[in-house]
C-alpha positions as CSV (number, residue, x, y, z in Angstrom):
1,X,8.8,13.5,-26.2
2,X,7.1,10.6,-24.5
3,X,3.9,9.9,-25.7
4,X,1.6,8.8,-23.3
5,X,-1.3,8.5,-25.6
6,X,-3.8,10.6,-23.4
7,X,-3.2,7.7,-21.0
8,X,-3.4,9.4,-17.0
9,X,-2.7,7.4,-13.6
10,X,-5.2,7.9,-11.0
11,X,-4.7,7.7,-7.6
12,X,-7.4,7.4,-4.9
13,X,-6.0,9.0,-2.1
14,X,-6.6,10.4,1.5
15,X,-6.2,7.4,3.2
16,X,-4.4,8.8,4.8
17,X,-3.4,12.0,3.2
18,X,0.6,11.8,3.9
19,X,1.2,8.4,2.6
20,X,-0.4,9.6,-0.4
21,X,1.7,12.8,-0.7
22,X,4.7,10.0,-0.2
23,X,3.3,7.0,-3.2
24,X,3.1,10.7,-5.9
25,X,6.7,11.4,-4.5
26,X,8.0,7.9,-5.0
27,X,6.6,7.9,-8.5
28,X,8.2,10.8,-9.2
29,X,11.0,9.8,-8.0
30,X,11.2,6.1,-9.6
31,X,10.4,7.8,-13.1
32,X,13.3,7.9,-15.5
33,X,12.2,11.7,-16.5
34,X,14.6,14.4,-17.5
35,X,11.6,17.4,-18.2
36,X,7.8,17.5,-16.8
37,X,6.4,16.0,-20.1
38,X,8.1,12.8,-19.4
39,X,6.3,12.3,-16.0
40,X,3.0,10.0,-16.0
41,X,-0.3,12.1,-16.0
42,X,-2.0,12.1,-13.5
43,X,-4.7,12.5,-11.4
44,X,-5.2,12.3,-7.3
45,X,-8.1,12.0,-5.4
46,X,-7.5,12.5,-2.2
47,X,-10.6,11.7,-0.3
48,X,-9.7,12.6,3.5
49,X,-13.4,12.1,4.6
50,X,-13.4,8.1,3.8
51,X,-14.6,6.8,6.9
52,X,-11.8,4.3,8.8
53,X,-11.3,1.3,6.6
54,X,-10.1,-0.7,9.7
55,X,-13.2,0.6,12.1
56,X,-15.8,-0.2,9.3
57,X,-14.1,-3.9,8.5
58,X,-14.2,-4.7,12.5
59,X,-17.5,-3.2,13.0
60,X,-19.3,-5.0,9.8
61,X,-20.6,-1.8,8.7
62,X,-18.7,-1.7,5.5
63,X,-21.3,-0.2,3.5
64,X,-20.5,3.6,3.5
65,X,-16.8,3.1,2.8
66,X,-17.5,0.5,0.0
67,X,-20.1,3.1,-2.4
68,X,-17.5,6.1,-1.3
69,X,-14.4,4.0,-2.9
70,X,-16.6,2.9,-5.8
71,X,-17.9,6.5,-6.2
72,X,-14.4,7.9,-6.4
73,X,-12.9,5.3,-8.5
74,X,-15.9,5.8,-10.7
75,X,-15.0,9.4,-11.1
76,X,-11.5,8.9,-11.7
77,X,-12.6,7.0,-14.7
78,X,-14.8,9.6,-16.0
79,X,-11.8,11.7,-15.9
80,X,-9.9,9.4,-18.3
81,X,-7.7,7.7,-16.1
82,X,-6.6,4.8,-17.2
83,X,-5.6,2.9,-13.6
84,X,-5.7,3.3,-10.5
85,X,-3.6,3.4,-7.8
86,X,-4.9,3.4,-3.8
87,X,-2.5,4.0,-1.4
88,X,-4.6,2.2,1.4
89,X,-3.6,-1.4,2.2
90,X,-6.7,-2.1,4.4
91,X,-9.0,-0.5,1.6
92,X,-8.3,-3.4,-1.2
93,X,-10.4,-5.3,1.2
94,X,-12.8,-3.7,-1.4
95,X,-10.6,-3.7,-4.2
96,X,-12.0,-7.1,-6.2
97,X,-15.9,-5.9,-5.4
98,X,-15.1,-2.4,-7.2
99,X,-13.2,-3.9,-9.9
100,X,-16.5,-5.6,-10.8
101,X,-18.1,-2.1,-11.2
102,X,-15.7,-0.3,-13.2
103,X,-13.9,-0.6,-16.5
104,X,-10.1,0.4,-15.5
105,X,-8.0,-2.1,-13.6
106,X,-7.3,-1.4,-10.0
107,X,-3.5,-2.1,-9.3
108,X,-3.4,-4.6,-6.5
109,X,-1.0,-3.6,-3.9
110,X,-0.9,-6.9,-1.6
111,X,-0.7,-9.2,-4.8
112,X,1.6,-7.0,-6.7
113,X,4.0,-7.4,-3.0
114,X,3.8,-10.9,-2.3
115,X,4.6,-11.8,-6.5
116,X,7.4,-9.9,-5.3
117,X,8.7,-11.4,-2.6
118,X,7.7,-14.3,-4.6
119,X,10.7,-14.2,-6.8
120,X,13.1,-14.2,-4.4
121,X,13.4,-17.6,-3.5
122,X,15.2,-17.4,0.0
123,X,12.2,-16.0,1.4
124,X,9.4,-18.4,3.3
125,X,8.4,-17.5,6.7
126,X,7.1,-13.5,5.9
127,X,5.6,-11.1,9.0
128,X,2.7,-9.1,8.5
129,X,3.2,-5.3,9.4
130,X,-0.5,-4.0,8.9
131,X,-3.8,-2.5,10.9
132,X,-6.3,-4.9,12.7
133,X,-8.3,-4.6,10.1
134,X,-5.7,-5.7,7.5
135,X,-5.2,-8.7,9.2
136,X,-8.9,-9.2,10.0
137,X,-9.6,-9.9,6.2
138,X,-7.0,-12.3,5.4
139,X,-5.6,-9.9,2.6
140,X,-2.2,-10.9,2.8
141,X,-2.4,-14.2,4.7
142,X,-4.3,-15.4,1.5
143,X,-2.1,-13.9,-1.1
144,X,1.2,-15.5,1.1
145,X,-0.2,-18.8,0.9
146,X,-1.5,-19.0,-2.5
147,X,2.6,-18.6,-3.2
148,X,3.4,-21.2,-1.0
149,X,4.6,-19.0,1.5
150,X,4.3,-19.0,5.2
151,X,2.7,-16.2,6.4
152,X,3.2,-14.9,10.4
153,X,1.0,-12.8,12.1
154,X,2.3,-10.6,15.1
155,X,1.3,-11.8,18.2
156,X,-1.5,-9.5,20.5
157,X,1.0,-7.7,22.2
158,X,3.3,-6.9,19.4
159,X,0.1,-6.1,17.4
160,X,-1.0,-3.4,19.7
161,X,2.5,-1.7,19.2
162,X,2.2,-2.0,15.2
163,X,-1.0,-0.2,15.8
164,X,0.2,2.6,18.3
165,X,2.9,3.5,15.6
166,X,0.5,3.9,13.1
167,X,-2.8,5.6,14.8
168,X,-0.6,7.2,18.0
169,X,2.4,8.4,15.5
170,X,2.1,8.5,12.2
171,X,-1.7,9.0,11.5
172,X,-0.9,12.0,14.0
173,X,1.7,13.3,12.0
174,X,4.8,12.1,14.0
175,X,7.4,10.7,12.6
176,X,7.4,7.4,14.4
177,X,9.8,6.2,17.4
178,X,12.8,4.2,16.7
179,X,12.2,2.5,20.1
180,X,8.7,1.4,19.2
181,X,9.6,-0.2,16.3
182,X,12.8,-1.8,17.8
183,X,10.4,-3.6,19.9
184,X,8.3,-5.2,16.3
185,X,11.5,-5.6,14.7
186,X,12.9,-7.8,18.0
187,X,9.6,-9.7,17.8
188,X,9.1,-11.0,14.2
189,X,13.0,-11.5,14.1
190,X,13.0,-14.0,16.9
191,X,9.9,-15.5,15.3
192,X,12.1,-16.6,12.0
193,X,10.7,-14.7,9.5
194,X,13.0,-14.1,6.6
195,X,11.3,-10.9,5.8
196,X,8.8,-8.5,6.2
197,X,5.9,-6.8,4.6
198,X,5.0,-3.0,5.8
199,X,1.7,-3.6,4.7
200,X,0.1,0.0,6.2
201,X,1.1,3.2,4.3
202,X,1.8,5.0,7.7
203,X,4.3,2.0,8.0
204,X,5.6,2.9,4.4
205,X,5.9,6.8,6.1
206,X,7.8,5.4,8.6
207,X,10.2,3.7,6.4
208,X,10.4,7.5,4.6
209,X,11.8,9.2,7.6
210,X,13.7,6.3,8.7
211,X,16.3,3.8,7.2
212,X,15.2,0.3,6.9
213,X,16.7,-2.7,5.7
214,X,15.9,-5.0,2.8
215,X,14.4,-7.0,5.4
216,X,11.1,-5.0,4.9
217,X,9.0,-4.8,1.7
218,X,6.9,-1.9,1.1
219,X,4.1,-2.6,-0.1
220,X,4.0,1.1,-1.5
221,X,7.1,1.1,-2.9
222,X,5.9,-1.5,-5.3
223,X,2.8,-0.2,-6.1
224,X,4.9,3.0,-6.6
225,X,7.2,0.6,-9.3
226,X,4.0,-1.0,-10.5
227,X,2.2,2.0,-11.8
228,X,5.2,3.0,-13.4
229,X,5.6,-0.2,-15.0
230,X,1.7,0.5,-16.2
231,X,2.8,2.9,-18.5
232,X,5.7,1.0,-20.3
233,X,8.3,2.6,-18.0
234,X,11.2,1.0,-16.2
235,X,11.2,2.1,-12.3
236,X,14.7,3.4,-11.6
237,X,16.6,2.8,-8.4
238,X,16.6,5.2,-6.0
């Protein structure tokens, strides 16, 4: 039997609810488990009252969502988890300022994506597929260039489609046009960008109900294959 040493993964969820039904899934999934004792432990939080990450970041008034992230990552560890995994890309705007307050390391979704895209050595000119308030802090624009990478941001026009698909679609429990994001895809091709980070969760839904190409990192699928790797586990392809 796998031992996992009274090790458990914890996942603050809720943000929203579906794309973390989809991260527990792709674990699942990605884990090279023949019976239930060989699957990671853990334990979800799925927090479905956290006030909008993108709203708050926009508006300045980050304080409420900042002690409600801490709080719940803060009871994950009193629960003996021991990581933590948030399906929220706009959220790890907060991640390095909790990290401070707690003793478990918070997996880092953008940095964990852009080592990845990182090592493939064809990629330089990468699109940003995220909310307003995503972009508004720089996350990824930061990470991209620390790598030497160029980052592109989707022009206003284009932007205001990548949010329609999340907030009109997804975040409403659609499953997401193909026309919609025909038009984005068009866009960021024509821009010369070698490749593209889906840098929302509702994107990564998206990407669930729909077949995309290479050409698109999810961000959750590798913070899927990076909590597995947490626990001493090789992600298997799926």
């Amino acid at each position: 039997m796998r031992d996992f040493k009274g090790q458990k993964l914890g996942i603050l969820g809720g943000m929203g609810p579906q794309a973390t039904q989809v991260l527990y899934q792709w674990i699942l999934d990605r884990t090279d488990a023949k019976k239930d004792q060989e699957h990671i432990p853990t334990v979800i939080l799925s927090d479905t009252i956290m006030p909008d990450r993108t709203s708050a970041i926009l508006s300045g008034n980050t304080k409420e969502v900042f002690e409600k992230m801490l709080d719940d990552c803060k009871t994950l560890e009193s629960v003996g988890c021991s990581c933590i995994a948030i399906p929220c890309n706009t959220s790890h705007y907060f991640a390095d300022d909790i990290q401070k307050e707690i003793n478990i390391p918070i997996i880092h979704m953008p940095r964990e994506t852009v080592k990845r895209i990182k090592e493939n050595k064809s990629h330089k000119k990468v699109a940003i597929l995220a909310t307003d308030g995503t972009l508004a802090t720089g996350i990824y624009k930061k990470e991209l260039e620390k790598a030497g990478l160029i980052p592109y941001e989707p022009t206003d026009e284009i932007q205001k489609t990548v949010m329609s698909l999340i907030y009109d679609e997804i975040k409403k429990g659609e499953k997401g046009n193909r026309q919609t994001f025909s038009v984005i895809d068009k866009a960021i091709h024509e821009a010369g960008c070698d490749c593209a980070i889906l840098g929302c969760t509702e994107l990564s839904v998206y990407r669930e109900y729909h077949n995309l190409p290479a050409y698109y990192i999810d961000a959750m699928e590798v913070l899927a294959e990076s909590a597995i790797k947490f626990f001493g586990l090789t992600p298997i392809e799926v």
